[in-house]
C-alpha positions as CSV (number, residue, x, y, z in Angstrom):
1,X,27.6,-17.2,131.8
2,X,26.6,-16.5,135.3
3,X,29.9,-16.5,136.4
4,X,31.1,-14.1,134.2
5,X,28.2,-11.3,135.0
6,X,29.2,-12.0,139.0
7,X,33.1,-11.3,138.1
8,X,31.8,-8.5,136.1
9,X,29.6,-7.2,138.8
10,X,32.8,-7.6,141.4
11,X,34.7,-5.9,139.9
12,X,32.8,-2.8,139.2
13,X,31.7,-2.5,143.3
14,X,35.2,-2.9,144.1
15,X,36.3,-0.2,141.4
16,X,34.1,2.3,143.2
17,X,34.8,1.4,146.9
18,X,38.3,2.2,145.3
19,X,37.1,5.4,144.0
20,X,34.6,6.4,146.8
21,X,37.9,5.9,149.3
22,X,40.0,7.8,147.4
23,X,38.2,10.7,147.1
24,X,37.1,10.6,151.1
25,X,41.0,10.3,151.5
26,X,41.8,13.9,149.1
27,X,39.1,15.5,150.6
28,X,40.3,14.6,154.6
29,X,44.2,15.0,153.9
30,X,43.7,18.3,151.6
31,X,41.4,19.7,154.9
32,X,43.9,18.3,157.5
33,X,46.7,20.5,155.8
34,X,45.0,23.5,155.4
35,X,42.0,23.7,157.7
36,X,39.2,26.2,156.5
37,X,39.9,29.4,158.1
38,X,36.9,31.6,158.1
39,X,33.5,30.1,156.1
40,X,31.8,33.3,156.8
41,X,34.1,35.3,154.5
42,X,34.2,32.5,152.1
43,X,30.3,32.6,151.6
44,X,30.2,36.9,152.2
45,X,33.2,36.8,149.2
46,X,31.0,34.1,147.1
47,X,28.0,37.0,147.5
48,X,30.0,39.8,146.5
49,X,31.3,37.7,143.4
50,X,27.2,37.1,142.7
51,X,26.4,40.5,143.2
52,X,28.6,42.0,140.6
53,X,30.7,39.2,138.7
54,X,32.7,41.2,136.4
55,X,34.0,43.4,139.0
56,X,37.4,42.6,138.7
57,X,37.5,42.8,134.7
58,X,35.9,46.4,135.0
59,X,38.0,47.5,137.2
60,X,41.2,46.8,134.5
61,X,39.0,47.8,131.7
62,X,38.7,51.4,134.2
63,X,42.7,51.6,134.6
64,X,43.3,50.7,130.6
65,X,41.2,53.5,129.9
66,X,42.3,56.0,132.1
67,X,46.0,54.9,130.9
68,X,44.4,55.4,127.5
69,X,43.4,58.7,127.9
70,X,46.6,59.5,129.5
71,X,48.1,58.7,126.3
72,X,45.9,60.4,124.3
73,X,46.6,63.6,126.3
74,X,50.1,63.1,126.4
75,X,50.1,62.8,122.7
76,X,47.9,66.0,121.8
77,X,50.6,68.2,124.5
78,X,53.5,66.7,122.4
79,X,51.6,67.7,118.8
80,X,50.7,71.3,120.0
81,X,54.4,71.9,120.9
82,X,55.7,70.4,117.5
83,X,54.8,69.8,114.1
84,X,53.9,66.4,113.3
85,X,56.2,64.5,110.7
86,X,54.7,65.8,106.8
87,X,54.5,62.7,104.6
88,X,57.3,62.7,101.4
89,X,55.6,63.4,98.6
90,X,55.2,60.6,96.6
91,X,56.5,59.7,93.6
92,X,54.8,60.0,90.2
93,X,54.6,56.8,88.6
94,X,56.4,55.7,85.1
């Protein structure tokens, strides 16, 4: 029984040396092939994203609504010039 716990035991430290290198060896080959450039802009642009973090989104929501209300404005010049469609009149039912 004690040997089983002591294989048991093995093999989990040897499954997280496995796991603790691998992750070392990510992290040092993904910074060895792109090396960080400028950590001061990277913690200035994660301070602008706190500040205000639906800046993005309100700045489309902005240009869908002035597109909107182009549209809208564009649509009332076109109905002043002409008459919009009339309906058919319906028909009575038998």
């Amino acid at each position: 029984m004690d040997q089983i716990d002591s294989q048991k035991l093995f093999l989990g430290l040897c499954l997280i040396v496995f796991f603790v290198i691998t992750i070392n060896a990510g992290l040092y080959f993904s910074l060895r092939r792109n090396p960080p450039k400028n950590q001061t802009g990277m913690f200035s642009q994660i301070g602008k994203t706190a500040r205000k973090p639906w800046e993005k989104e309100d700045q489309a929501l902005q240009e869908l609504s002035r597109q909107v209300a182009g549209l809208k404005q564009h649509r009332q010049r076109a109905g002043e010039e002409q008459e919009p469609p009339q309906a058919p009149p319906s028909k009575p039912q038998s």
